[in-house]
N, C-alpha and C positions, 0 to 999 in steps of 0.2 A: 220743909226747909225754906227757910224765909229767902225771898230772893231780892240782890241791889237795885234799886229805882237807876243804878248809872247801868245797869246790866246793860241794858238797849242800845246803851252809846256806844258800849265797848263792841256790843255783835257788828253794827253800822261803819268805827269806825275799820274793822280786821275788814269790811265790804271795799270800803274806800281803798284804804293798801293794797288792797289786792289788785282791784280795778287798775290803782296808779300803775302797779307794776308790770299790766298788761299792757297799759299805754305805752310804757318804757321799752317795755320786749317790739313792739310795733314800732316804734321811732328808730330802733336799733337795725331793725329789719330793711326797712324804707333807707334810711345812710346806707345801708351795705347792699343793697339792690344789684350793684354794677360791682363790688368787689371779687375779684377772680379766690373762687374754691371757696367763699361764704355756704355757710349753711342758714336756713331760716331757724327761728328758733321761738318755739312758744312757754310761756311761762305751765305749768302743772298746778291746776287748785285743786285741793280737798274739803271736804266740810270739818269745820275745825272739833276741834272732842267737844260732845255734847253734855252739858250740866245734869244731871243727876238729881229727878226729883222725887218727893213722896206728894203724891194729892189724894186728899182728904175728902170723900164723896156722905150723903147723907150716912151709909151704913158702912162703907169699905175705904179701904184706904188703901191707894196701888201706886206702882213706881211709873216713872216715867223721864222723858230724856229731854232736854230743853235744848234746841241746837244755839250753840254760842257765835256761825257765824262760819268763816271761809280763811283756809291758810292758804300760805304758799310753798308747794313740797319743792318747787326747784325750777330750774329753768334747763332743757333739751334740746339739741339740736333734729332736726327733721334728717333725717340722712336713711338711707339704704346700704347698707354695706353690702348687700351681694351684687350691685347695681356697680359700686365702686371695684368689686373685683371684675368684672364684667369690661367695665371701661379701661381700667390697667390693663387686661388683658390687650385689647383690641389698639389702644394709645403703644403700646409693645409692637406690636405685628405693624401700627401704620408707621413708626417710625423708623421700623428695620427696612420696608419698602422703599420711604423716603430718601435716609443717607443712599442705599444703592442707588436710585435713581438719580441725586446729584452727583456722583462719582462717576455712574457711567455718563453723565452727561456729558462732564467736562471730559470726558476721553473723545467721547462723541464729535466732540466741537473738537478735535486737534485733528481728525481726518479730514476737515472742511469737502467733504463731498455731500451730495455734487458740488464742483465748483471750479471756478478758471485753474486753483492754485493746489487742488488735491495730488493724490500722487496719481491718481488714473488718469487726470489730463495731463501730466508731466512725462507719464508712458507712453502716452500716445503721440507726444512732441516727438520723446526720444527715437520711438520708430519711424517716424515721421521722416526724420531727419538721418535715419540709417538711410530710407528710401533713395532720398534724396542723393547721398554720396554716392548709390549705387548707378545713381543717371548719371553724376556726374564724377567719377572715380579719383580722377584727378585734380578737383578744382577745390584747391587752399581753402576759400571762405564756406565751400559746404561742410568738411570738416571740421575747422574751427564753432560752426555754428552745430555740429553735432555734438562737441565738448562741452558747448555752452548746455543745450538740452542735456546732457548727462551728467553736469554740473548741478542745474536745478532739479534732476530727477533725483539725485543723491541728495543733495539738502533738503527736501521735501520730506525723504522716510528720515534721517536725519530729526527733523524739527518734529512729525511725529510722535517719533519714539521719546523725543526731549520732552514731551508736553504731554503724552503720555504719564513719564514718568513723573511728573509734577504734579498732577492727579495724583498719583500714586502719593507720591508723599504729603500733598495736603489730607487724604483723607486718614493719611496713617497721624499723620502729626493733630488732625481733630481728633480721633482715636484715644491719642495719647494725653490730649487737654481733658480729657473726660477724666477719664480713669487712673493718671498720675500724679504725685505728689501733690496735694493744694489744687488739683484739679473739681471739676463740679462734682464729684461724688464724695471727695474727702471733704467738701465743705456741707454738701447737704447732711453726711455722718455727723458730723460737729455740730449741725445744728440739731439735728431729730435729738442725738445722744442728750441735747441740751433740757428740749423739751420733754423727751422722757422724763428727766429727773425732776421739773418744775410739774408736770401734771401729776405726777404720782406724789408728789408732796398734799398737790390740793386735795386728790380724790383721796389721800389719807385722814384729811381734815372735814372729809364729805363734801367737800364741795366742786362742783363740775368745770374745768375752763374751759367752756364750747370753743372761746375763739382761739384757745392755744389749739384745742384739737383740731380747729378749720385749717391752721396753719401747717398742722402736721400732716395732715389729710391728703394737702398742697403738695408738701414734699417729696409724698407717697406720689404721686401723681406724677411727679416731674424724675424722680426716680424710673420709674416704671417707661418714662418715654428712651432712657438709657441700656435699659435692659428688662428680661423676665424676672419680676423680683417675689418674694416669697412672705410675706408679714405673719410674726406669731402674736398674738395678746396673750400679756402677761397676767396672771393675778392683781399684781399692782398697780398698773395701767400703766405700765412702759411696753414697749413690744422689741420683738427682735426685727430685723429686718437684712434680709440676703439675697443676692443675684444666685437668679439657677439657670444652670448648664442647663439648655432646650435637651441636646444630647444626650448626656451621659444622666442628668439629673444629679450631678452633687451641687451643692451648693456655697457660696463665698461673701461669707460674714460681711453687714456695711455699721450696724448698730448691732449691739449686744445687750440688752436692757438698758441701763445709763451710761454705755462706753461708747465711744466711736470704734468702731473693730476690722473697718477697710486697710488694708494693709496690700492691697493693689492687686490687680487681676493675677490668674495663676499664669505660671510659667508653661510656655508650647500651646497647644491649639485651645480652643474653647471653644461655644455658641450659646452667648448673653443675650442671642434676638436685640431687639430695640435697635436703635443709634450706633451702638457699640458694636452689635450683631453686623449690622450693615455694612459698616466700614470697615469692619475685619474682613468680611466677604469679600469687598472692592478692592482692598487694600493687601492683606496681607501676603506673604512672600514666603516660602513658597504657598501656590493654589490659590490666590486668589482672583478675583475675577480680571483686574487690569494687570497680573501678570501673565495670564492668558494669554492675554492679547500680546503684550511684549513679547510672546517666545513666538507667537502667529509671525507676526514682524520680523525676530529676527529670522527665523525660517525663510519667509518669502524672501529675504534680501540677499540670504546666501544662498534661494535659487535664482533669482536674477544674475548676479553677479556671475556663478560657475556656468549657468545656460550659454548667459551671453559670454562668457570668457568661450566657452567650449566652439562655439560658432565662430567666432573670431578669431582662435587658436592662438593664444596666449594671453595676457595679461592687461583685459580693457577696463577691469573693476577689480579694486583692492579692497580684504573687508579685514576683521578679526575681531573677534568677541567684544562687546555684542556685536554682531552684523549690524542692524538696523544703525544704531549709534557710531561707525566707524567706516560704514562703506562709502565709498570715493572712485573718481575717476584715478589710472595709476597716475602716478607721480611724472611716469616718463612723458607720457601722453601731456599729462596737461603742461610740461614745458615745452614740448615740439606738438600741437596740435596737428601739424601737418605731416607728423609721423604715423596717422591713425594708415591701417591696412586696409586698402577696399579690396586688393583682391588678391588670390596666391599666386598669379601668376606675372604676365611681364606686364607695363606701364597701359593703364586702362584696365585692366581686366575688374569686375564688380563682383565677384563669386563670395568672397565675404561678406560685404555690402548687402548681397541679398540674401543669403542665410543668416543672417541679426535679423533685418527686415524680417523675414517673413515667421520671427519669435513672437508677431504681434497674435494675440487669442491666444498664445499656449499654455494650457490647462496650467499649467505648473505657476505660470507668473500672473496672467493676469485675469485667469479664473481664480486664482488660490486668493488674489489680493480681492475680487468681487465680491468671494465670498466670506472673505473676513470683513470687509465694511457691512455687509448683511448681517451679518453675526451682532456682532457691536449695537447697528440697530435695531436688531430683533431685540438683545438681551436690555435694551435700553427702554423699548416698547411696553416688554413683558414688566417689567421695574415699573414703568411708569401707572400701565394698570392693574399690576396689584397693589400700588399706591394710590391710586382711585378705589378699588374695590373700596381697600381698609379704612381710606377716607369716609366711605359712606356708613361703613359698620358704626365706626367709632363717632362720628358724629347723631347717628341713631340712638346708642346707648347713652351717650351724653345726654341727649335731648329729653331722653327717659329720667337720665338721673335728676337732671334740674326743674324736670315736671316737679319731685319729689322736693331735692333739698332748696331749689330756686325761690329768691323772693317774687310773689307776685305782688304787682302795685294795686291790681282792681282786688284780690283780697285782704292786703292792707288798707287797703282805704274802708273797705270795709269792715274788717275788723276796729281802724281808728272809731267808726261811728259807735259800733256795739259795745264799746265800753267805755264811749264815753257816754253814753247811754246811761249805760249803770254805775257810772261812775256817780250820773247826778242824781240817779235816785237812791243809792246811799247816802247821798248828799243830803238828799229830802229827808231819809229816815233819820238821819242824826239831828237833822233842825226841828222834825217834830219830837223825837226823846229832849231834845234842848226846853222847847217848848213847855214840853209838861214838866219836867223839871223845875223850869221859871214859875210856872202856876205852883208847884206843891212847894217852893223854897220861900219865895215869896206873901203868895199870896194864903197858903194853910193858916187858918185859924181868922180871916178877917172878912169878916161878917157885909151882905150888903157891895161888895165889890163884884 
């Protein structure tokens, strides 16, 4: 079979194409270096189908294949997916860590202990200043200044429990930015749902969109720091995707192949892990972690209040549901301060004055209240390092992953060389097929030249 004198141009230039298109995959690489959830991506060459020949030897005559040169099967992204479930995993665990640890923080911060203005140095005024009336039983300005100390001792748990509960509703109202209507979940649905239906178009037409998939990959990822989530691949390259109950294991639709299918977390208790996990733990009502603390609170306030009522013999602290938010010095008192009781008997006597007084250390008030600021920062502690633990997991697996799908610039650059490389010695084999071309169009048949 007779073969084209341009055969050689056409092998040279599928070499040059190819080449260009490996430059192209490398420039693309090198721009997206620093892009967040890029995949690197290299072009796929094959050798392209080989020509079919017969040669004609002095006695035999046998086949043989002539290679035509190099295609290009496609372009792929470098990725690990069990790398990516690895890291979802662990980006799940660090950021149910996390939300608890801001929640308990800011609870943290409204005890201000130690400190001039916490409620144990305001206990300690208040006893202080029982002592005091009870040296001086009769003197106006010790009591008035005992009102004043159980004044600030009441508005202290007071402002606690107020800031407390502020905690409490910021983490529930982030909570609720997440996972409700137009919130971050119903928009990353709306989009995945999007790019399902656009990537399963291409990969219907064979062709791959690396960067819609880096994009979706992304999603998955930012997904995944909201809760434990679940991803099925489709046949068609859409996937499903759903939050799963740590618990119980059922699970709750966000994409359904090309739909959006969040229709908002279920109704009564759950555990989403992530963001979501976190903040229901810190947050929710009943059992959560800063309701805890609220029933600690009001407990301690309506033992203060009846202790000290019961010492005093009648009515020195008014409370009613919640305690911590409503207790107060009485009403009678704080209009006649100089009605306080120092003692049961006639003018001078201190017997009341010192059984308040001597309430100071009693297990009941100001051991129960020690040991709930211990509590608080224990549980704050423990939050904070297994949010370091998780930090270090997940930063590990990361590190792993982007070994993998990471652009590196000293392997770019060196692959920039290696094909341009052969870029120009394709280059060269087409200038000499040109070459001889010129001699046999030219110059065939002229004698003497």
């Amino acid at each position: 079979m007779p073969i084209s004198s341009f055969y050689g141009m056409q092998t040279s230039l599928r070499g040059l194409m190819a080449q260009q298109r490996m430059l192209d995959t490398t420039g693309h690489n090198i721009a997206n270096a620093s892009t967040v959830g890029y995949s690197r991506q290299e072009a796929t060459l094959a050798a392209s189908q080989a020509l079919q020949l017969q040669v004609s030897g002095s006695a035999t005559s046998t086949g043989a294949h002539l290679g035509s040169g190099v295609d290009i099967e496609g372009f792929r992204r470098v990725r690990d997916q069990f790398l990516d479930l690895q890291y979802r995993g662990q980006n799940t665990s660090l950021n149910d860590w996390k939300a608890q640890a801001e929640a308990l923080d800011s609870a943290e911060l409204s005890l201000a202990e130690p400190g001039e203005n916490g409620i144990n140095a305001q206990l300690s005024k208040f006893w202080n200043a029982w002592s005091d009336v009870s040296k001086s039983p009769d003197s106006d300005a010790a009591k008035q200044a005992l009102v004043q100390k159980a004044n600030a001792l009441t508005d202290s748990i007071q402002a606690v429990r107020s800031q407390m509960v502020d905690a409490q509703t910021t983490a529930q109202g982030q909570y609720d930015s997440i996972v409700g209507p137009g919130g971050e979940v119903s928009k990353i649905a709306n989009e995945l749902a999007g790019l399902n239906k656009t990537i399963a178009g291409f990969l219907r037409n064979g062709d791959a969109p690396n960067d819609l998939m880096d994009r979706r990959d992304l999603l998955l990822d930012q997904l995944s720091s909201f809760g434990q989530i679940s991803v099925e691949q489709l046949s068609g390259g859409s996937q499903n995707v759903s939050f799963v109950d740590g618990t119980t294991g059922a699970t709750y639709p966000i994409v359904a192949d090309q739909a959006a299918a969040w229709a908002g977390p279920p109704v009564g208790d759950w555990n989403p892990s992530g963001t979501m996990g976190g903040l229901l733990a810190a947050a929710k009502t009943p059992g959560g972690t800063i309701d805890g603390y609220l029933a600690t609170l009001d407990s301690f306030s309506r033992t203060l209040a009846d202790t000290v009522n019961g010492a005093y013999g009648g009515s020195f602290f008014s409370y009613a549901p919640p305690a911590a938010g409503t207790i107060a010095v009485a009403s009678a008192i704080q209009v006649a301060p100089g009605s306080v009781r120092s003692g049961s008997g006639a003018s001078g006597s201190n017997d009341v004055a010192l059984a308040v007084s001597q309430l100071r250390g009693n297990a009941g008030i100001d051991g129960v209240y020690k040991a709930f600021v211990a509590k608080v920062g224990g549980d704050l502690n423990n939050a904070t390092r297994m949010q370091t633990n998780a930090q270090v997991l997940a930063d590990s697996v990361e590190n792993r992953r982007q070994s993998v799908q990471g652009v590196s610039m000293d392997e770019e650059m060196s692959n920039l060389v290696r094909f341009q490389r052969a870029y120009q010695a394709s280059a060269r084999a087409m200038s000499t097929m040109d070459e001889m071309l010129d001699v046999l169009i030219n110059r065939t048949g002229r004698v003497g030249l």
